[in-house]
PyMOL commands that place a pseudoatom at each C-alpha (Angstrom):
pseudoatom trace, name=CA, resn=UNK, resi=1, chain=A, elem=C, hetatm=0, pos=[-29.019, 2.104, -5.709]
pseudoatom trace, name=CA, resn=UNK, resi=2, chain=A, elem=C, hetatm=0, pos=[-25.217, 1.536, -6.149]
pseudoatom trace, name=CA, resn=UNK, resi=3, chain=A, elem=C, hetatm=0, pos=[-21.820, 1.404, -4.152]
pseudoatom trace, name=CA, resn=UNK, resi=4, chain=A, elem=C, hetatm=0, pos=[-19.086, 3.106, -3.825]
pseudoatom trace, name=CA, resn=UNK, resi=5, chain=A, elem=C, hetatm=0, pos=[-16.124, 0.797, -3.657]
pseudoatom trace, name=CA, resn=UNK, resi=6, chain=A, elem=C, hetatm=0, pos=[-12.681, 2.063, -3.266]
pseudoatom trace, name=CA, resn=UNK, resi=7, chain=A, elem=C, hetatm=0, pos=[-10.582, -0.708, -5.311]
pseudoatom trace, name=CA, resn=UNK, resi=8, chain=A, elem=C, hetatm=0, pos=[-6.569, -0.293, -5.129]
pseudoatom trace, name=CA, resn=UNK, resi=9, chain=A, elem=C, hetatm=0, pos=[-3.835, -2.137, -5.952]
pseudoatom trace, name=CA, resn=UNK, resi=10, chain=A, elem=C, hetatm=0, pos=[-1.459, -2.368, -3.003]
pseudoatom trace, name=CA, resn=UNK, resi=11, chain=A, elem=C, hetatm=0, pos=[1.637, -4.018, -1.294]
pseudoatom trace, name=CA, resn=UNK, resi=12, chain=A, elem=C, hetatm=0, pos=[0.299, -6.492, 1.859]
pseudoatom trace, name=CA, resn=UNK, resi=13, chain=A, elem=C, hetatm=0, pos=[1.943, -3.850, 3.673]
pseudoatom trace, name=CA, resn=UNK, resi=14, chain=A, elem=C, hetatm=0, pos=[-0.189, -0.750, 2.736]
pseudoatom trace, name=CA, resn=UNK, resi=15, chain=A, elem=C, hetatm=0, pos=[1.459, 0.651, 0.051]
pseudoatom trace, name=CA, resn=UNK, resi=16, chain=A, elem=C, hetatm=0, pos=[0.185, 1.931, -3.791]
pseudoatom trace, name=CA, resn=UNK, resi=17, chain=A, elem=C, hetatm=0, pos=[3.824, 3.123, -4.893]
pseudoatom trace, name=CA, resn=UNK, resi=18, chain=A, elem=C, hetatm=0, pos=[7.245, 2.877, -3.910]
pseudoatom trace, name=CA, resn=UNK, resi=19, chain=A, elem=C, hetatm=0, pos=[9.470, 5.769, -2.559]
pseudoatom trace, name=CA, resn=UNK, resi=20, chain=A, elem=C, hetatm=0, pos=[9.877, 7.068, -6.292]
pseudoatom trace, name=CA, resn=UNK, resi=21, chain=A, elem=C, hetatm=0, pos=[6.094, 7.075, -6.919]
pseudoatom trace, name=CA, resn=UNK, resi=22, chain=A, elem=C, hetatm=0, pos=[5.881, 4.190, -9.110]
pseudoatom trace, name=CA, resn=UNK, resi=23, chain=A, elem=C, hetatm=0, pos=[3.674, 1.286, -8.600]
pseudoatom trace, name=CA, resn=UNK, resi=24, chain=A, elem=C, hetatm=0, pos=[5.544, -1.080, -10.791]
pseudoatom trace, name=CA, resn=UNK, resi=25, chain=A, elem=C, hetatm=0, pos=[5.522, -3.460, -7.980]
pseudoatom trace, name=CA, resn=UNK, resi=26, chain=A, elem=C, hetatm=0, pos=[1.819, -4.414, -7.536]
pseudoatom trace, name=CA, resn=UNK, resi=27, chain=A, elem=C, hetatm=0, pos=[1.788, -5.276, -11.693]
pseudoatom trace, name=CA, resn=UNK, resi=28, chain=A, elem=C, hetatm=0, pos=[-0.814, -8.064, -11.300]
pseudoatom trace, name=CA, resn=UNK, resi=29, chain=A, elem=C, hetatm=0, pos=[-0.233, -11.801, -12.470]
pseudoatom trace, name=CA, resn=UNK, resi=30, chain=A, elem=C, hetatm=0, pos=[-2.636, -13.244, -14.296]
pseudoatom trace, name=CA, resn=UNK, resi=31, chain=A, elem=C, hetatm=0, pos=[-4.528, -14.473, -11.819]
pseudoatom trace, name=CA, resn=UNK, resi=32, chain=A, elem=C, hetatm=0, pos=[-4.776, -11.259, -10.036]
pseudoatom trace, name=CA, resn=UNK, resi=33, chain=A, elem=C, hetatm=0, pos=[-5.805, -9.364, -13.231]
pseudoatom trace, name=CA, resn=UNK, resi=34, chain=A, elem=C, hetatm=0, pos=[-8.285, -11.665, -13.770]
pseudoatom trace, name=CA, resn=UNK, resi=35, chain=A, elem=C, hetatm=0, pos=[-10.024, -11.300, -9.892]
pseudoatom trace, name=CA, resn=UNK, resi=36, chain=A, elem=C, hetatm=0, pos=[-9.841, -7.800, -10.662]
pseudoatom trace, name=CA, resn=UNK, resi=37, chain=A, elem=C, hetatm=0, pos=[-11.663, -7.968, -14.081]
pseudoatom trace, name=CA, resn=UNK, resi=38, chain=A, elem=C, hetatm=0, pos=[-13.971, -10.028, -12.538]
pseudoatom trace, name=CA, resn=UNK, resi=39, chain=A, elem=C, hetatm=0, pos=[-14.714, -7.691, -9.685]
pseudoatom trace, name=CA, resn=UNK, resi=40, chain=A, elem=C, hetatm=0, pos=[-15.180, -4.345, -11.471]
pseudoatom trace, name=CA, resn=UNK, resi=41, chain=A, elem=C, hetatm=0, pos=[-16.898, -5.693, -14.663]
pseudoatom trace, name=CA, resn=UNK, resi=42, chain=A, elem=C, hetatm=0, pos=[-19.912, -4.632, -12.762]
pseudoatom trace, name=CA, resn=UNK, resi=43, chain=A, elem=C, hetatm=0, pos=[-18.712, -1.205, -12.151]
pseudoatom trace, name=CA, resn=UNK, resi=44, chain=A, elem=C, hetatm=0, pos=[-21.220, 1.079, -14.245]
pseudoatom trace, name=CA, resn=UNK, resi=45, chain=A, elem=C, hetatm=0, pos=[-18.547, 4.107, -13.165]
pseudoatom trace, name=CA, resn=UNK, resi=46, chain=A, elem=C, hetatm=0, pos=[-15.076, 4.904, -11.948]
pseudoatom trace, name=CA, resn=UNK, resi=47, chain=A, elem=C, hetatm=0, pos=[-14.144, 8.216, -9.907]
pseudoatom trace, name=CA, resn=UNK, resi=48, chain=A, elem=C, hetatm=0, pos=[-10.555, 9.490, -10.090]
pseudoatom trace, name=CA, resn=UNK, resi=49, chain=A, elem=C, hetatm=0, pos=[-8.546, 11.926, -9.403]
pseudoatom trace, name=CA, resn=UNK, resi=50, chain=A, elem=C, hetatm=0, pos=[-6.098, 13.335, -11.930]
pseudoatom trace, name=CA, resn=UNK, resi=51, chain=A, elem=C, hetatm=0, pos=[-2.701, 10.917, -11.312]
pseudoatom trace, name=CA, resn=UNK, resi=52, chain=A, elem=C, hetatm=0, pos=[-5.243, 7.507, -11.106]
pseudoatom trace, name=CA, resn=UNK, resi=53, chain=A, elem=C, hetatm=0, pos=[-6.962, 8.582, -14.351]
pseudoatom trace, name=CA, resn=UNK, resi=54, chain=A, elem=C, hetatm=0, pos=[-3.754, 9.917, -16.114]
pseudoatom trace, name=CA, resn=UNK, resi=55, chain=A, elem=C, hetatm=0, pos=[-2.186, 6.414, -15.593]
pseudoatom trace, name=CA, resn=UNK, resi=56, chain=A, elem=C, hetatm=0, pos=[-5.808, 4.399, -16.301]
pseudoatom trace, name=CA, resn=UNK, resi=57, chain=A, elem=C, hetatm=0, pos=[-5.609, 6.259, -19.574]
pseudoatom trace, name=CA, resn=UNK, resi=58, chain=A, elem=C, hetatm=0, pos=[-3.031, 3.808, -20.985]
pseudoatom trace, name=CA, resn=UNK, resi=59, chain=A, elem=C, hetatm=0, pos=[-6.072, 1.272, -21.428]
pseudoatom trace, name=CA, resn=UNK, resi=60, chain=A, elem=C, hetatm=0, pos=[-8.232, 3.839, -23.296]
pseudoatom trace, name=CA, resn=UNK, resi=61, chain=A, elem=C, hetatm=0, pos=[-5.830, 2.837, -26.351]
pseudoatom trace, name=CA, resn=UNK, resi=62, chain=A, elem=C, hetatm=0, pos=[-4.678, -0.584, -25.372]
pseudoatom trace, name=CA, resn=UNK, resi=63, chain=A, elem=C, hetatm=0, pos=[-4.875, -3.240, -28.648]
pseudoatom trace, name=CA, resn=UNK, resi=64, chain=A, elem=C, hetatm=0, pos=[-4.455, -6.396, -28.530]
pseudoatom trace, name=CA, resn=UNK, resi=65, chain=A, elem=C, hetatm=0, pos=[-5.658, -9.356, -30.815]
pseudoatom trace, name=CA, resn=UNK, resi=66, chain=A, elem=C, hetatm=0, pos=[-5.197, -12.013, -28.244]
pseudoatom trace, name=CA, resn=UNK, resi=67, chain=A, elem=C, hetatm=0, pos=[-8.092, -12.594, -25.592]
pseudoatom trace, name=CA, resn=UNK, resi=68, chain=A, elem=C, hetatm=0, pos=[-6.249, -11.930, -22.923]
pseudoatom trace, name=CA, resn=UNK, resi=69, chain=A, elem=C, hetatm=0, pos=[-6.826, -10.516, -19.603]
pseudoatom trace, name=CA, resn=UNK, resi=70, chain=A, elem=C, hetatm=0, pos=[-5.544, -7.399, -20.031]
pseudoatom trace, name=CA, resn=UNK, resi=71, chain=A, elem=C, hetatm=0, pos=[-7.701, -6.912, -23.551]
pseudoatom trace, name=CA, resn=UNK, resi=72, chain=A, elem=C, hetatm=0, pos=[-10.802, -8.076, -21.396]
pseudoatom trace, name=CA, resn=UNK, resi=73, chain=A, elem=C, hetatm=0, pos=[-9.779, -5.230, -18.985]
pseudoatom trace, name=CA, resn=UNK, resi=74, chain=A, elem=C, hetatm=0, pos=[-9.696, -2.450, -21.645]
pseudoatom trace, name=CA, resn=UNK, resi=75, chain=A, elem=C, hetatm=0, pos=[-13.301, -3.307, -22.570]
pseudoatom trace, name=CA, resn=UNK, resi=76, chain=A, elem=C, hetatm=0, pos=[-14.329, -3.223, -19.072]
pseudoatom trace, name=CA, resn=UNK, resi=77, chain=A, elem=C, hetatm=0, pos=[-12.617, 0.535, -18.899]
pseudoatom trace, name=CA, resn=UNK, resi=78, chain=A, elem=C, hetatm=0, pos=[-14.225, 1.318, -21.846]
pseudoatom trace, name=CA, resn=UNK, resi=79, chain=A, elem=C, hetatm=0, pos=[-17.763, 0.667, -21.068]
pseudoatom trace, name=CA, resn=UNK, resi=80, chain=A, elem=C, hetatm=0, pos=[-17.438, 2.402, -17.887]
pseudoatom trace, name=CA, resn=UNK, resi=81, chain=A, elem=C, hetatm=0, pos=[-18.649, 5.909, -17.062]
pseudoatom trace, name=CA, resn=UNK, resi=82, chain=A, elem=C, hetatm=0, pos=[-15.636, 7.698, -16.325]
pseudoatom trace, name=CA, resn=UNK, resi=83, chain=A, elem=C, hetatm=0, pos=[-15.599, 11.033, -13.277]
pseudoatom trace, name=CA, resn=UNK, resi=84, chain=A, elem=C, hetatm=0, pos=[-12.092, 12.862, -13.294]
pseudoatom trace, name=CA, resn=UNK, resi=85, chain=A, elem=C, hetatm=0, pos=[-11.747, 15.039, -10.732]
pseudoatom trace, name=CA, resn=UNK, resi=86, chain=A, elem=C, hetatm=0, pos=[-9.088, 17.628, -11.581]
pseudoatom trace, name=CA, resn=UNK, resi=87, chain=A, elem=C, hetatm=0, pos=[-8.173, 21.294, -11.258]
pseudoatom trace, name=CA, resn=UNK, resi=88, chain=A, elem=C, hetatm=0, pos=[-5.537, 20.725, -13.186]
pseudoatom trace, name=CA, resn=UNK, resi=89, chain=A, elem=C, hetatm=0, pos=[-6.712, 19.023, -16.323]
pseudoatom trace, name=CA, resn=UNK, resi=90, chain=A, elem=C, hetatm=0, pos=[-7.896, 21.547, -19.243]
pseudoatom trace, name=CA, resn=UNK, resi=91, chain=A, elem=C, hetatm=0, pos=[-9.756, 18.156, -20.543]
pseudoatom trace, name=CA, resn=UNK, resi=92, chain=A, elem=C, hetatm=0, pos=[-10.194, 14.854, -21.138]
pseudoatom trace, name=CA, resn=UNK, resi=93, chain=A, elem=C, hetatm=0, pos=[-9.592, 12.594, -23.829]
pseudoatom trace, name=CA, resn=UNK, resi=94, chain=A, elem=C, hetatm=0, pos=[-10.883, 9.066, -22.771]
pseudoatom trace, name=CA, resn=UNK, resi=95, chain=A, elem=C, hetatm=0, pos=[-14.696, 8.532, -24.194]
pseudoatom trace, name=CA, resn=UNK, resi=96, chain=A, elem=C, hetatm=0, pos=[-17.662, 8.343, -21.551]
pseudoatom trace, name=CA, resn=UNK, resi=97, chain=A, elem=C, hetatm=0, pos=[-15.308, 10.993, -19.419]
pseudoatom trace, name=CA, resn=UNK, resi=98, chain=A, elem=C, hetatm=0, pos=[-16.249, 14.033, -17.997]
pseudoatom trace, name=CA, resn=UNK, resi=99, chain=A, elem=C, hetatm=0, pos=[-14.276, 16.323, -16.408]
pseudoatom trace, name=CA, resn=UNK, resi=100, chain=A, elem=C, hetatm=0, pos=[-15.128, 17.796, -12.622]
pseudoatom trace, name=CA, resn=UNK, resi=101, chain=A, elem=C, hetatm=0, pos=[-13.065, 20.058, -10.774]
pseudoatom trace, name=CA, resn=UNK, resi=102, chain=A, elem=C, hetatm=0, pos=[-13.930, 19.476, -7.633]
pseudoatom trace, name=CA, resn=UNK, resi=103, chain=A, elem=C, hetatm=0, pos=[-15.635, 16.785, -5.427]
pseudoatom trace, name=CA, resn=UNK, resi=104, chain=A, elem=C, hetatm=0, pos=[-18.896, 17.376, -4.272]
pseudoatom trace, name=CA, resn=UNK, resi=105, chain=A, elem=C, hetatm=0, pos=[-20.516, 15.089, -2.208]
pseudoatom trace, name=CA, resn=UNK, resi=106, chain=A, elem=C, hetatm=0, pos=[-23.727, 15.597, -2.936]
pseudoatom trace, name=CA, resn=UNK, resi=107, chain=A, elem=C, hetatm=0, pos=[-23.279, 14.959, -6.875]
pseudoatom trace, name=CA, resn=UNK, resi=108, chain=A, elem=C, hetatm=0, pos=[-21.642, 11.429, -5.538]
pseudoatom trace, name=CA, resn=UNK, resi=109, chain=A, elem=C, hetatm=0, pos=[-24.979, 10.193, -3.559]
pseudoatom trace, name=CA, resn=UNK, resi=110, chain=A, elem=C, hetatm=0, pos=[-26.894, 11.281, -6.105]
pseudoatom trace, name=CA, resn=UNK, resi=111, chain=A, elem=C, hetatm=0, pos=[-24.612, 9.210, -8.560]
pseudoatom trace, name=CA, resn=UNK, resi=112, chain=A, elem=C, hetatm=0, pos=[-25.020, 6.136, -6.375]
pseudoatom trace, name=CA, resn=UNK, resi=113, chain=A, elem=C, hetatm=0, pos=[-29.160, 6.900, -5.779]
pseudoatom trace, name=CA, resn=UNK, resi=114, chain=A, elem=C, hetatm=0, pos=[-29.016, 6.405, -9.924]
pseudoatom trace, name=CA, resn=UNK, resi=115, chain=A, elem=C, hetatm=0, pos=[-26.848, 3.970, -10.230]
pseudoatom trace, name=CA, resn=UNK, resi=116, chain=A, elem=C, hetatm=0, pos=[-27.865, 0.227, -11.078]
pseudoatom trace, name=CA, resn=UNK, resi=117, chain=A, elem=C, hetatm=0, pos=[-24.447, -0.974, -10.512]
pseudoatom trace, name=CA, resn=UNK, resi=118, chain=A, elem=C, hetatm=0, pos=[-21.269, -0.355, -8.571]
pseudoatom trace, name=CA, resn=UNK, resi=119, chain=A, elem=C, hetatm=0, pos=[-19.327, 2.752, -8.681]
pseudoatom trace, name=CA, resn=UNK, resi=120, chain=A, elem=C, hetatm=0, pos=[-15.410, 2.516, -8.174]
pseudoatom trace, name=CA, resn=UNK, resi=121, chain=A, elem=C, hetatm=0, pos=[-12.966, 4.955, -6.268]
pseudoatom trace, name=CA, resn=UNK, resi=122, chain=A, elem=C, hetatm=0, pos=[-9.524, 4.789, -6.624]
pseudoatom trace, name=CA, resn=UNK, resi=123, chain=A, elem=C, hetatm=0, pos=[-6.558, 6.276, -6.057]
pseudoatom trace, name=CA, resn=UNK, resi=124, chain=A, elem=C, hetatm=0, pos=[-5.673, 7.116, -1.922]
pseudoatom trace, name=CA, resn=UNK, resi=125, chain=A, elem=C, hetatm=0, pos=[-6.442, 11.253, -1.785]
pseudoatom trace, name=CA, resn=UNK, resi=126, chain=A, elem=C, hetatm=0, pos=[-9.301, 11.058, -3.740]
pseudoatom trace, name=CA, resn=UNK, resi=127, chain=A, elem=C, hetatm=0, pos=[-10.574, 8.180, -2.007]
pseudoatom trace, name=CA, resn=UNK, resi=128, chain=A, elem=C, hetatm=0, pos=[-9.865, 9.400, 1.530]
pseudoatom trace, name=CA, resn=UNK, resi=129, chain=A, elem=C, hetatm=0, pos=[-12.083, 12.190, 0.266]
pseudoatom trace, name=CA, resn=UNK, resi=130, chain=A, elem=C, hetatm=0, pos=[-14.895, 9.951, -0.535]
pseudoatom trace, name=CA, resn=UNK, resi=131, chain=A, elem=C, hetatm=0, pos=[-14.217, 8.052, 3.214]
pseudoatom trace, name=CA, resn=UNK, resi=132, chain=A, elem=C, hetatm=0, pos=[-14.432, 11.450, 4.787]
pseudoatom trace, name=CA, resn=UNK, resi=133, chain=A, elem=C, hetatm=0, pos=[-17.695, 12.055, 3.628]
pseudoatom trace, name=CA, resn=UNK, resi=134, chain=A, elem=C, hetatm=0, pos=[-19.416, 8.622, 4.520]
pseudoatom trace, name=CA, resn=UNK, resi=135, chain=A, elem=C, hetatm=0, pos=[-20.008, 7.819, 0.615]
pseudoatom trace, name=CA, resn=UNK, resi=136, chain=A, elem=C, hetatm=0, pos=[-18.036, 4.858, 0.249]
pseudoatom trace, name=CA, resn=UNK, resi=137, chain=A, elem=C, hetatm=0, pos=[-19.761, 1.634, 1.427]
pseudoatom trace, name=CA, resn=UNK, resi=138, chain=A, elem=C, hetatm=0, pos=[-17.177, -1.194, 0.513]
for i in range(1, 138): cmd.bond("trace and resi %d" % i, "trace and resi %d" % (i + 1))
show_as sticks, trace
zoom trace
């Protein structure tokens, strides 16, 4: 059985964005991008909502020649099973995506009864979601 972890970048005092919505702010160093590598490698599959995933999408296409940390984190994203929940979105474009629009608790335990790794929420309405519902264990 898995784990639902809600992982978010965010200021020490509580915040994922500044007043104009961008999170420019909490761009990791490298030694920060490298904890988080290290911590969702594991991660067999990622829940977002629409605004997490539209901005996760950048690494979808990310190239790079160098091994770097942020090349290392692409192929993480990419071997992940991706959940997108959206009302909005007419589809997806990242592979091992699929497209839900709306939560449902009881797909999510199933999910983690299934699951030989961790799963991964992010993003704070989506995640507050998953809290609400007593899915998310970490």
């Amino acid at each position: 059985m898995g784990r639902l972890t809600y992982f978010m970048t965010m200021s020490l005092d509580g915040f994922m964005e500044d007043a104009t919505g961008s999170f420019g702010f909490a761009v990791p160093d490298e030694a920060t991008h490298q904890f988080t590598n290290d911590y969702v490698r594991n991660a067999q599959t990622f829940l977002f909502g629409r605004r997490n995933y539209e901005t996760m999408l950048y690494w979808e296409t990310f190239d790079s020649d160098e091994s770097t940390v942020a090349a290392d984190f692409a192929s993480v994203w990419r071997a992940a099973d991706k959940v997108v929940y959206s009302s909005q979105l007419d589809s997806v474009t990242s592979a091992r995506t699929r497209l839900e629009r709306e939560f449902d608790p009881a797909e999510v335990r199933r999910l983690k009864e299934q699951a030989d790794g961790d799963l991964l929420v992010g993003g704070a309405t989506l995640a507050g979601t998953a809290i609400r519902a007593g899915l998310v264990d970490v």
